[in-house]
C-alpha positions in Angstrom: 4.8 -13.2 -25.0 8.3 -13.2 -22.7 7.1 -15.0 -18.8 8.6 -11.8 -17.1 6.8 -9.0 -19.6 3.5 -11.3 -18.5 4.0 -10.9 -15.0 5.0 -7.4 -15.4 1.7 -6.7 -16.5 0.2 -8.4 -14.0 1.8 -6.1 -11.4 1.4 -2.9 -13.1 -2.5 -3.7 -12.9 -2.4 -5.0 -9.5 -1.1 -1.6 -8.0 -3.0 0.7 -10.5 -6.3 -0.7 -9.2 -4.7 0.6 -5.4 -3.2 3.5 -7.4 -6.6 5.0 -8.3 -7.3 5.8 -4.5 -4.8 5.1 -1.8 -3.8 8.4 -1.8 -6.1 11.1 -2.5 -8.9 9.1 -1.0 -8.5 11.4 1.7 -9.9 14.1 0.4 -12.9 12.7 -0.9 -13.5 11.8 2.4 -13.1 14.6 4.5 -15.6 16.4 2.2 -18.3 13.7 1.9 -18.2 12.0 5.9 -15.7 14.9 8.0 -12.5 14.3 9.4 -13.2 11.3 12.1 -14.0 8.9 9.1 -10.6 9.4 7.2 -8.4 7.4 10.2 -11.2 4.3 9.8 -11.3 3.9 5.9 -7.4 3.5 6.3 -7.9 1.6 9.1 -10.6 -0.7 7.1 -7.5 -2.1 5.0 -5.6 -2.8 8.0 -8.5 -4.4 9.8 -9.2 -6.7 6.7 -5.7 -7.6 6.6 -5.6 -9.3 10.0 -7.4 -12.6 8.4 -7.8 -12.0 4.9 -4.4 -12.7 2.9 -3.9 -15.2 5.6 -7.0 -17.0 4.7 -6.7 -16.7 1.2 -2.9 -17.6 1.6 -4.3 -20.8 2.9 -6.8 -21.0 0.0 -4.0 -20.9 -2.5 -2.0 -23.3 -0.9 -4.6 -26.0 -0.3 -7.6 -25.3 -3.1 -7.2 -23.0 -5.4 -4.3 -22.1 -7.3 -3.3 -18.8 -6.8 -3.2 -17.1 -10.2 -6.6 -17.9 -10.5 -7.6 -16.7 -6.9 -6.1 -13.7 -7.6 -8.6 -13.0 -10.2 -11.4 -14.0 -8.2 -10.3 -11.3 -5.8 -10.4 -8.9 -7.9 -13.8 -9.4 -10.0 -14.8 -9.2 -6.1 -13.1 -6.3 -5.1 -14.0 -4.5 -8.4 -17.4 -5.0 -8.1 -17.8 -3.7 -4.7 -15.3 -0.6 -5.4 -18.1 0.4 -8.3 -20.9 0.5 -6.0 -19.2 3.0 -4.0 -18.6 5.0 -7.3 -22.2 4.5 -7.8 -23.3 6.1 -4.5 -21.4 8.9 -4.8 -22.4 9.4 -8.1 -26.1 9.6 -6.8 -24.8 12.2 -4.4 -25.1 12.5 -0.6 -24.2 8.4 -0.2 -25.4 6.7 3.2 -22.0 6.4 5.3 -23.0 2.8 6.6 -23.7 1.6 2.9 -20.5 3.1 1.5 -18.1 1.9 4.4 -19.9 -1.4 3.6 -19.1 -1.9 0.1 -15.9 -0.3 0.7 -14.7 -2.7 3.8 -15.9 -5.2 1.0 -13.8 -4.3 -1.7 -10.6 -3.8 0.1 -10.9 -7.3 2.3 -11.0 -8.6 -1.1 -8.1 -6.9 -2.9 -5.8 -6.9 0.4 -5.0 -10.5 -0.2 -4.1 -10.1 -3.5 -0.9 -8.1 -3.0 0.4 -11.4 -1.3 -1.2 -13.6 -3.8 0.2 -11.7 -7.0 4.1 -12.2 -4.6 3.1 -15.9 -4.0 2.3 -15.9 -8.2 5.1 -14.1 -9.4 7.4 -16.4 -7.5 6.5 -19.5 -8.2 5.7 -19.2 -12.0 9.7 -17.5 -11.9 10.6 -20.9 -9.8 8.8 -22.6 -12.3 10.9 -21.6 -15.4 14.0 -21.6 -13.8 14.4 -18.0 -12.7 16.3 -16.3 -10.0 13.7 -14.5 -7.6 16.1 -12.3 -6.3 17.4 -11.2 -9.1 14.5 -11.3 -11.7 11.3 -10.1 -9.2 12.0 -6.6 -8.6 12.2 -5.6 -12.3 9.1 -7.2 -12.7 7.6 -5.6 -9.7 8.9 -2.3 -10.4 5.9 -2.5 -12.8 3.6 -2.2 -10.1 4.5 1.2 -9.1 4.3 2.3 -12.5 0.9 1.4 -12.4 0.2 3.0 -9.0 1.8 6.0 -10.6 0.3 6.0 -13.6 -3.0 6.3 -12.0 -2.0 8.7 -9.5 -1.3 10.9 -12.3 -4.8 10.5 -14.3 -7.0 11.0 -11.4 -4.9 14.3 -10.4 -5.6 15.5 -13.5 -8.9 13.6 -14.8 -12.0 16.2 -14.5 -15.4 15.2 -15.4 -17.8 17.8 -15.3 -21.4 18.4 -16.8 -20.9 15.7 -18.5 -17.5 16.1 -20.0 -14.6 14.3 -20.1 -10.9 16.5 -19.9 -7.7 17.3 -17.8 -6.4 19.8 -15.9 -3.8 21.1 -13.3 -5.4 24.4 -12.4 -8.0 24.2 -9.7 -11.0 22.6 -10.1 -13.8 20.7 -7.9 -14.4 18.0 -10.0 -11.4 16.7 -10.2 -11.3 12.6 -9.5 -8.7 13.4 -7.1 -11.8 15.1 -4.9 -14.6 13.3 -6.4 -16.4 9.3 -6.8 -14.8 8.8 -9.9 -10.9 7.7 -8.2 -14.0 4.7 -7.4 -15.0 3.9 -11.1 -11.3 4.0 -12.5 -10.4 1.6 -9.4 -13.4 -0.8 -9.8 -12.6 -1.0 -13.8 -9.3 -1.8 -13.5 -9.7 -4.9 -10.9 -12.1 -6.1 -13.8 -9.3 -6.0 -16.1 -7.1 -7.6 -13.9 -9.8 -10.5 -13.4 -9.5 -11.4 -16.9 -6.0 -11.3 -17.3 -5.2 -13.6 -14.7 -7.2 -16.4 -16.3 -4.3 -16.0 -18.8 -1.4 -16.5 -16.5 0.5 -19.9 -16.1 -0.6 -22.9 -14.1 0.7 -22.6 -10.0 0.0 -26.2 -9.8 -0.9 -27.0 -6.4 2.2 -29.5 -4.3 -0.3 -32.3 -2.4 1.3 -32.6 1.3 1.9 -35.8 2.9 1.3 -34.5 6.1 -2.4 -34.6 7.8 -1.7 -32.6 11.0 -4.3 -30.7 12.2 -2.3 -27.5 11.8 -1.6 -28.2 8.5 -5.3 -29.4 7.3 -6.1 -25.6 8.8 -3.1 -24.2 7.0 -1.5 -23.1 10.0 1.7 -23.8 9.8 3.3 -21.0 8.9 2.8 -19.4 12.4 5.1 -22.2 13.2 7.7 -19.5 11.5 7.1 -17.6 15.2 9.0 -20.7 17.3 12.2 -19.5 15.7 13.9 -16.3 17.3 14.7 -14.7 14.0 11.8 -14.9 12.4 9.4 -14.4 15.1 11.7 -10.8 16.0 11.2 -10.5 11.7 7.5 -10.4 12.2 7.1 -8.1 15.3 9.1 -5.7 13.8 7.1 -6.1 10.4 3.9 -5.4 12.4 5.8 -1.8 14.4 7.1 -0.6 11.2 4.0 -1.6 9.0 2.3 1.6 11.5 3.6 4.3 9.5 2.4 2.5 6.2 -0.7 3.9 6.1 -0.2 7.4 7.7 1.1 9.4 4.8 -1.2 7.4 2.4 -4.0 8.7 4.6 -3.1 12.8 5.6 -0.4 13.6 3.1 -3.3 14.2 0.8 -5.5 16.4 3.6 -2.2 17.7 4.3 -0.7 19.1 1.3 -4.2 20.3 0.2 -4.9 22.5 3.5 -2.1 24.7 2.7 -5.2 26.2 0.4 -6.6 27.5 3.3 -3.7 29.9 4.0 -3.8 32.6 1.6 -0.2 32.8 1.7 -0.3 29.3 -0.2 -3.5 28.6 -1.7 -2.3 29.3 -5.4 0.9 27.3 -5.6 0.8 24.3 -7.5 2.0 21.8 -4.8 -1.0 22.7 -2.8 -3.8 22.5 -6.0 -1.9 19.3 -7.3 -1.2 16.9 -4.0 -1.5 13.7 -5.7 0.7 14.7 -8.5 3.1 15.4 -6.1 2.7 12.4 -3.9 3.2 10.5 -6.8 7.2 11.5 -6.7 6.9 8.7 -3.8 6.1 6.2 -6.2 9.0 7.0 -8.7 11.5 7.0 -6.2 10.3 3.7 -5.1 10.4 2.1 -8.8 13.8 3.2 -8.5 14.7 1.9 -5.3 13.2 -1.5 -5.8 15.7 -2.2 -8.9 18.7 -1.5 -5.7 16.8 -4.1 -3.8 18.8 -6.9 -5.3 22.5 -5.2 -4.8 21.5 -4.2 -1.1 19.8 -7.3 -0.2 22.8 -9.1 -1.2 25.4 -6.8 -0.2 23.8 -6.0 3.2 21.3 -8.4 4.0 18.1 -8.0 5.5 19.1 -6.4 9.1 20.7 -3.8 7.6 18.1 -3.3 4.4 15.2 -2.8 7.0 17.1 -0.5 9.1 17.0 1.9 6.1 13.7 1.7 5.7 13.3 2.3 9.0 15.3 5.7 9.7 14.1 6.6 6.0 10.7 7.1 7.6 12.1 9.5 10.3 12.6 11.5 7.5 9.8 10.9 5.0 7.7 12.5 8.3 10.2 14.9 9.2 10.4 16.7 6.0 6.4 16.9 5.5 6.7 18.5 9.4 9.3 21.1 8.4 8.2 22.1 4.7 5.6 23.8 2.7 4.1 24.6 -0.7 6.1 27.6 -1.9 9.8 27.6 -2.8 12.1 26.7 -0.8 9.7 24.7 1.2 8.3 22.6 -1.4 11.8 21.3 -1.7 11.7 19.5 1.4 8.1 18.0 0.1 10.1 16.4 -2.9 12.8 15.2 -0.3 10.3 13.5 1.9 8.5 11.8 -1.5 12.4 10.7 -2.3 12.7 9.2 0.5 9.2 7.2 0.7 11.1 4.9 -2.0 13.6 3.5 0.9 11.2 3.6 3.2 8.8 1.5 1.4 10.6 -0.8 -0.9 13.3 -1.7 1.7 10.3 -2.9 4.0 7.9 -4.5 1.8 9.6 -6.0 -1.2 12.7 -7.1 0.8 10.7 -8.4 3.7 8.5 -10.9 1.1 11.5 -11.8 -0.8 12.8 -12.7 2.7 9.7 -14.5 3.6 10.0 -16.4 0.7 13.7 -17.5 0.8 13.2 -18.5 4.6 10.0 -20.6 4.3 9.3 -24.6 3.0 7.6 -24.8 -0.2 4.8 -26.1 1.0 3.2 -22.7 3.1 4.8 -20.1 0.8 1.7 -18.6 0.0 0.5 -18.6 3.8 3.7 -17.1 4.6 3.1 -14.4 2.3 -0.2 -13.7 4.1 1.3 -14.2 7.3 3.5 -11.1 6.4 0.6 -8.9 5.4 -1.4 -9.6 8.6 1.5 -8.1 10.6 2.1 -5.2 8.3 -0.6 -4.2 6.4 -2.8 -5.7 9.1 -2.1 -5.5 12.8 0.6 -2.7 12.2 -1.5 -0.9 9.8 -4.4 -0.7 11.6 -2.8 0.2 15.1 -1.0 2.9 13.5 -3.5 4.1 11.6 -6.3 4.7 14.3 -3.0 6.2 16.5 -2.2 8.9 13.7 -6.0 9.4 13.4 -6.4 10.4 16.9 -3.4 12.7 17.2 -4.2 14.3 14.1 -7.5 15.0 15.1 -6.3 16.7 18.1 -4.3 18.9 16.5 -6.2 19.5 13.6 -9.7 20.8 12.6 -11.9 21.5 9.5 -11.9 25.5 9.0 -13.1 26.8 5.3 -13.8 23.8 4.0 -9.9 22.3 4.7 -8.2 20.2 7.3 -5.7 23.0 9.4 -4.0 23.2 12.4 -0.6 22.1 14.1 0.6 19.6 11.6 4.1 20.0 11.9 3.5 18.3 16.0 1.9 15.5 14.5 4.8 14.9 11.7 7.2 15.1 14.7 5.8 12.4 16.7 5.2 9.7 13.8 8.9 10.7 13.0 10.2 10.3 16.9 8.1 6.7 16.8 10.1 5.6 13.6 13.2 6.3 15.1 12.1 4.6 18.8 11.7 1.4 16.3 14.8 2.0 14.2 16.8 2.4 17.3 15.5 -1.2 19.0 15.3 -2.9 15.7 18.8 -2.6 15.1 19.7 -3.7 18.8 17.5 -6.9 19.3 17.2 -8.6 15.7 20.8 -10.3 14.9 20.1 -12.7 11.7 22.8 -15.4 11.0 25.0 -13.9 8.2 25.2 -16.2 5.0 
């Protein structure tokens, strides 16, 4: 089978298994633990994040080779993520033993996002492949996946015992239920396998005993330089809207049942279907990564990201359900593919073109501490707490002043937009 279809595959499982969840988890729990517990799930990948990849980064550098870590990861992760199917399926789960198994399976799979970049790359390198021009397509993969599974649990109902799909309105949808669990557990099992198949990463043996390097440290040695230490502060300020949409857009979109005026449009029984516009716009938008990355360079690249979240949040803040206001819904979604893609696929190929051979893979995990770790988890506990002051449970749905709480994640965007585009001043090439 063609190297690039191979690692294709490898990313369209890698994101389905996040797929399955990320963003109608939400929902599922607001109606199993209550409002206060939705901020700290999201925050549990962020928290997990602050050692994990970096760890494992280190791992893969030094140990094991990072194909097959990967899959060791995930037979982790999957295992853990079916436990928590299997307490829900058993009804009324114990929050401690679910947040358990939960903080279990996502400190395992966090690390692999970096770990399937840090594979990708250098089995490309490896065969002679330009990872610039030849990673994106092959990455684009991964949000097919992510969409993919969007779509099934949307859709997916099982109830007394049967299997079937709908859109219409129904409780035991997986987008509501345990099951988003069981699809997201089986998949990381898939995965496990699959990577056993992949190339050798062959290991490079450093001559160099330091102690930093025997800890596989080194790549904070990145922060002495101006540029890339700026890179990574910046990573960490913009990696705090990451999580917010992935955690309330769900809640969000759905409340708008709760207002009779609403309750029966199809945006507001279908949010994760029409989230999932997010992810085509960002398999489009990481195919222009290569022209704009080129053309641009990174400065500019991350700027628009950066003011596409002021209007990812500024849209959700300013539309609604029904016609015309869905509209702006679908804009916001369109957007998300900037916002995201411009960020995290252009800030790892970045991290890969800047870095020595040698701490590749911690760099990678260096990356995701300050994004999907630090930033993620700061910015997930702030959104938590303002949305909780401005919103409360009423009829079974989470209402109240949401278009405040879009407003300020959008003004914080722009505050980092705005200083991002003052202070960081890469050398041009």
């Amino acid at each position: 089978m063609n190297l690039k279809v191979r690692l294709s595959i490898m990313n369209f499982l890698e994101f389905a298994v996040w797929g399955a969840y990320l963003t109608c988890m939400g929902n599922y729990i607001f109606a199993a633990f209550g409002k206060e517990l939705i901020p700290w799930f999201y925050a549990i990948q962020g928290i997990v994040s602050i050692m994990m990849p970096a760890l494992m980064g280190i791992v893969a550098d030094k140990w094991i080779q990072p194909q097959r870590l990967l899959g060791l990861c995930h037979l982790v992760a999957g295992a853990a993520m079916l436990c928590c199917w299997w307490m829900g399926a058993q009804g009324n789960p114990s929050a401690s033993a679910f947040v358990t198994m939960y903080t279990v399976s996502v400190a395992f799979y966090m690390p692999t996002i970096a770990l399937s970049n840090t594979t990708a790359f250098t089995i490309l390198k490896n065969n002679g492949y330009d990872t610039v021009k030849d990673f994106p397509p092959i990455r684009v993969l991964g949000t097919v996946g992510f969409i993919i599974t969007m779509w099934f649990v949307n859709c997916a109902v099982w109830e007394n015992g049967s299997f079937g799909f709908t859109f219409a309105e129904n409780a035991f949808k997986f987008q509501y239920t345990h099951m988003q669990f069981f699809v997201s557990g089986f998949l990381s099992f898939v995965l496990c396998a699959y990577c056993f198949s992949l190339p050798e990463c062959r290991i490079e043996k450093k001559q160099n005993t330091s102690l930093a390097d025997s800890l596989g440290l080194s790549a904070f040695k990145l922060f002495k330089t101006r540029k890339m230490a700026l890179f990574f502060i910046f990573s960490a300020l913009l990696g705090m809207c990451l999580q917010v949409t992935n955690g309330y857009a769900g809640p969000f979109i759905t409340s708008f049942k709760g207002d009779p005026a609403y309750a029966d449009t199809f945006a507001a029984n279908n949010a994760t279907l029409l989230t999932s516009i997010s992810q085509i716009s960002e398999a489009l938008c990481i195919l222009m990564i290569p022209f704009f990355l080129k053309r641009f360079g990174i400065k500019v690249v991350m700027l628009m990201s950066m003011f596409a979240w002021v209007f990812r949040f500024g849209f959700f803040g300013i539309g609604n359900p029904a016609m015309p206001g869905v509209l702006l819904f679908i804009l916001s979604c369109i957007v998300y593919g900037v916002a995201f893609d411009f960020f995290n696929v252009s800030g790892g190929i970045f991290v890969d073109q800047e870095c020595d051979a040698s701490i590749k893979a911690s760099a990678q995990g260096l990356f995701m501490m300050m994004t999907n770790g630090i930033g993620a988890t700061i910015g997930t506990l702030s959104a938590g707490a303002i949305v909780n002051s401005f919103c409360e449970e009423k009829n079974g749905f989470m209402m109240g002043d949401w278009q405040t709480c879009w407003f300020i994640f959008a003004a914080f965007a722009l505050v980092v937009g705005v200083a991002f585009a003052v202070v960081f001043q890469p050398e041009k090439k």
